[in-house]
N, C-alpha and C positions, 0 to 999 in steps of 0.2 A: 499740844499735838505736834507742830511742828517748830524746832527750836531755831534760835538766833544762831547762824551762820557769822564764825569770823574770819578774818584776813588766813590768806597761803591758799595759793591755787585757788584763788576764790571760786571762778568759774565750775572746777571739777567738787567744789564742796557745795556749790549750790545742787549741782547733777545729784550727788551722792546724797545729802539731804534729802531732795524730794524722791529721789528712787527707793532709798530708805523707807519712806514715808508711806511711801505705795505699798511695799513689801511687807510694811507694819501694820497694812489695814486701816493707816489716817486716816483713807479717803474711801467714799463709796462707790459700788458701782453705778454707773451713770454720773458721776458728779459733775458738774462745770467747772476748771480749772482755769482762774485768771492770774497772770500773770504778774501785774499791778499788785492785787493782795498776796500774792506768794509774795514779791519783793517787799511790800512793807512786815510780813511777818518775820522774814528773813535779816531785813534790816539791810537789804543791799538793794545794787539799780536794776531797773526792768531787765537790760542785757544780758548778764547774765542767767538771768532767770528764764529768757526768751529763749537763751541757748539750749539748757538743760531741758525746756520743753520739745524742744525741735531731737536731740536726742533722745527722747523717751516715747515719743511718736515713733518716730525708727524703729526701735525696741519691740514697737507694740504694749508697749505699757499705759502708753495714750492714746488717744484719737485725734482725727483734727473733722469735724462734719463739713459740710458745704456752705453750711454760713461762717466758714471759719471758726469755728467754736471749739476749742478745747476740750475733752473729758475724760475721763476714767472708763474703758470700756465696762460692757453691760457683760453677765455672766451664763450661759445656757448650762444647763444641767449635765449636758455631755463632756463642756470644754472642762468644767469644774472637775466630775469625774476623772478626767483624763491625765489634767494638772495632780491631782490629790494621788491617783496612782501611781505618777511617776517621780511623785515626792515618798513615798512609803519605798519605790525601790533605792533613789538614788540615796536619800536620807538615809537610810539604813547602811548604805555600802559607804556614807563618807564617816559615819558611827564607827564602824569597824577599821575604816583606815586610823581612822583618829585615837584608836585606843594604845595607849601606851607614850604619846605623845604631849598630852598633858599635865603640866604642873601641877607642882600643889598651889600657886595663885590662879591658876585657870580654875580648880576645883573651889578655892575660895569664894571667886566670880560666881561659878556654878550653885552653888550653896545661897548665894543671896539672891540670882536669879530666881530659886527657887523659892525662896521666902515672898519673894515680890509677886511670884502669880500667887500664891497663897492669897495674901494678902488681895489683889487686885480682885480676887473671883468673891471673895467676901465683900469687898466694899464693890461689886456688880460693878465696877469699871473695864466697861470692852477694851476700852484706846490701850489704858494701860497693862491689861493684859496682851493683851497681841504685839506690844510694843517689848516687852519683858519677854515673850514665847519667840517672837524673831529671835531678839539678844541669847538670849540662853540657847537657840540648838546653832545658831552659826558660833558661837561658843567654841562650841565641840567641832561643826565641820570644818573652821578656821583652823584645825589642825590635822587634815586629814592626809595635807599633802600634793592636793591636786588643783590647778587652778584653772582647767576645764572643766573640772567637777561641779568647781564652786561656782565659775561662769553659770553651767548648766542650771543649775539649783537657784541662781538669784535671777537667770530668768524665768522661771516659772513661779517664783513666789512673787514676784514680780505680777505678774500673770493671775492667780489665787488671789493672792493677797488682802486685796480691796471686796471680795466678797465673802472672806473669814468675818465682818463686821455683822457679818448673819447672824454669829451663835451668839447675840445679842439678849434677845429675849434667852437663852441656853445657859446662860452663863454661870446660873445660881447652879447647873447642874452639872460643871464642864468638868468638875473634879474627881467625876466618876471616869473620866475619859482620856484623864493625865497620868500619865506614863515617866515624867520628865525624872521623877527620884529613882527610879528601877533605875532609867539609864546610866544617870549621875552613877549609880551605889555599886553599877556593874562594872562603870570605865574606873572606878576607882579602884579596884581588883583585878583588874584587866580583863576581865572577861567579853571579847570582843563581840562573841556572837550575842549575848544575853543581852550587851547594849543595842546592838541592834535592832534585834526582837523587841526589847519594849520601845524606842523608837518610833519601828512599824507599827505597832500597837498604838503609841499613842498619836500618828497622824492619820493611821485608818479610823479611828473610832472616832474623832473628830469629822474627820468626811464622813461615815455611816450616820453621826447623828444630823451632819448637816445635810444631806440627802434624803432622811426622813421628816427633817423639818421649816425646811428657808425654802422660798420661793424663788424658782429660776425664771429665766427667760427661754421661752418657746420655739426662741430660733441659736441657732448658732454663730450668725454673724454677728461678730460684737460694736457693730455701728450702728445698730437697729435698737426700738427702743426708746423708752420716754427717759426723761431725763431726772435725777432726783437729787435731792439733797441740796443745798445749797453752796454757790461757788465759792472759790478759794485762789 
């Protein structure tokens, strides 16, 4: 799930690790996050790792409750909606920036990305699906040219992220709802709008199925809330 962290900027690679992590769906909504077992999974000291929590709090990618307690916000049905459509617009517009800007090693990349969700959605591995589905579309918008764009987009997957872990039980079925080769086979032709459109496609049909089948939270505020999964 979450990998050993080495030396350089250590501090900013613990952040970027666990923000990563979030955005990949490692963790659940509601989770306990400690600090202690982030550091020993990470293989470095509590400090840094105290840090990168206190910035992801900021963020809103965390929470802190009133017994002091760390977590993973909880997810409402509205905020998921809200996140997932302004991923299908912005996703889509850094798709179209991005075309014509990729290598043939970025398409290489692309191409194994693609083999790895194959793979992952067969052997029903969420983690590693979602962890391969981050990789492969920042991919493509790590080329799109804009670095409020990208800002924009890793806070809100950021945000998502941890309740992507839904299409869990979905999983054996998610490949009805991947889009990710259309887009690949369009930006390799340059066809920017076509990448686009499947793009949208494949992150709206992911939210349409997870709106017809994962259970939300009833309220909006995402401090509310039992707590689940066990910490980390």
């Amino acid at each position: 799930m979450i990998r050993e962290v080495r030396h350089q900027a250590l501090h900013e690679m613990v952040y970027e690790e666990i923000r990563r992590s979030l955005m990949a769906g490692q963790f659940e909504p509601g989770q306990k996050v400690s600090s202690r077992k982030l550091a020993a999974a990470l293989r470095t000291s509590d400090m840094p790792v105290r840090t990168a929590l206190s910035r992801l709090i900021a963020e809103g990618g965390l929470i802190r409750r009133a017994n002091n307690t760390i977590c993973v916000p909880s997810c409402s049905r509205r905020s998921f909606k809200e996140g997932m459509d302004l991923r299908v617009l912005l996703e889509a517009h850094a798709t179209r920036l991005a075309c014509g800007n990729l290598t043939e090693q970025d398409f290489k990349t692309l191409d194994r990305y693609s083999t790895a969700l194959d793979e992952a959605i067969k052997a029903e591995d969420v983690s590693r699906y979602l962890d391969v589905n981050r990789n492969l579309k920042f991919e493509i918008y790590n080329r799109c040219g804009s670095e409020m764009l990208l800002s924009a987009l890793g806070m809100i997957w950021l945000k998502v992220g941890p309740f992507l872990r839904s299409l869990s039980p979905e999983l054996s079925h998610i490949s009805e709802t991947n889009f990710h080769r259309d887009a690949v086979s369009a930006l390799r032709r340059g066809d920017a709008e076509a990448a686009a459109a499947a793009i949208a496609r494949d992150i709206g049909a992911g939210r349409d199925l997870l709106l017809a089948t994962a259970r939300f939270d009833d309220v909006d505020k995402s401090d509310r809330g039992s707590l689940k999964g066990e910490s980390l």
